[in-house]
N, C-alpha and C positions, 0 to 999 in steps of 0.2 A: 714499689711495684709488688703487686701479689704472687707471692711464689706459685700458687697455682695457675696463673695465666701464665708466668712464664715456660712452666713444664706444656702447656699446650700448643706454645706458640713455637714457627719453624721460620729458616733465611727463606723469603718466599722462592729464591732460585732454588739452592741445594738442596732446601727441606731438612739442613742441616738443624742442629739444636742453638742457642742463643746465648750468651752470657749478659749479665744485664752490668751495665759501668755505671754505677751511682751517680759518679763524680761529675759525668760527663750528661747524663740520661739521656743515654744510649740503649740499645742490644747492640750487641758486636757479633757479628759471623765471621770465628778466624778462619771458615774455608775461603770463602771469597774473599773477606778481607774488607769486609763493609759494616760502617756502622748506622742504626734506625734510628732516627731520632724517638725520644720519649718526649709531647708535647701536652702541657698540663695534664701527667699521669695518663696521656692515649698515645700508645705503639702505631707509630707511622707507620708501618710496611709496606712502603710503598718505593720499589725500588729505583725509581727516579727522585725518588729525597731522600735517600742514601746520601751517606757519605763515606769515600772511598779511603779507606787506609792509607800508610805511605808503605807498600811493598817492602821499601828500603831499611823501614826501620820494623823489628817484630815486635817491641813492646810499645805502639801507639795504638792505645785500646785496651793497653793491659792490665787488670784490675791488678792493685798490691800485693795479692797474692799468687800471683803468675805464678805458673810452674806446681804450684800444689796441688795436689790433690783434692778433686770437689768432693764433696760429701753430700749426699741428699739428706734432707730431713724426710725421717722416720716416719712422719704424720702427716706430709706433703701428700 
């Protein structure tokens, strides 16, 4: 996914920011706790095909690097 779409695009609820799960292709919103599907490289945002995290557990959704620190690119 292009890093630049990602920086533009928002969880259509919170207008929170998105993290993109490769593995999964997804964006994940951990305010809500909902993940978008990614369908042939197009951002579904569309919150009735969401799908909903397990509250229960906090790392389904969570890219490998959970917990670090993100870094933007420079040139982004």
């Amino acid at each position: 996914m292009d890093p630049r779409l990602l920086e533009i695009l928002a969880c259509p609820i919170c207008k929170g920011a998105l993290r993109h799960d490769r593995s999964a292709q997804e964006l994940i919103c951990d305010i809500d706790r909902l993940a978008y599907p990614i369908r042939d490289g197009i951002p579904i945002m569309m919150v009735d095909q969401a799908r909903q995290l397990d509250p229960a557990d906090p790392h389904e959704g969570a890219s490998p690097a959970a917990g670090a620190p993100q870094v933007q690119d420079p040139q982004g």
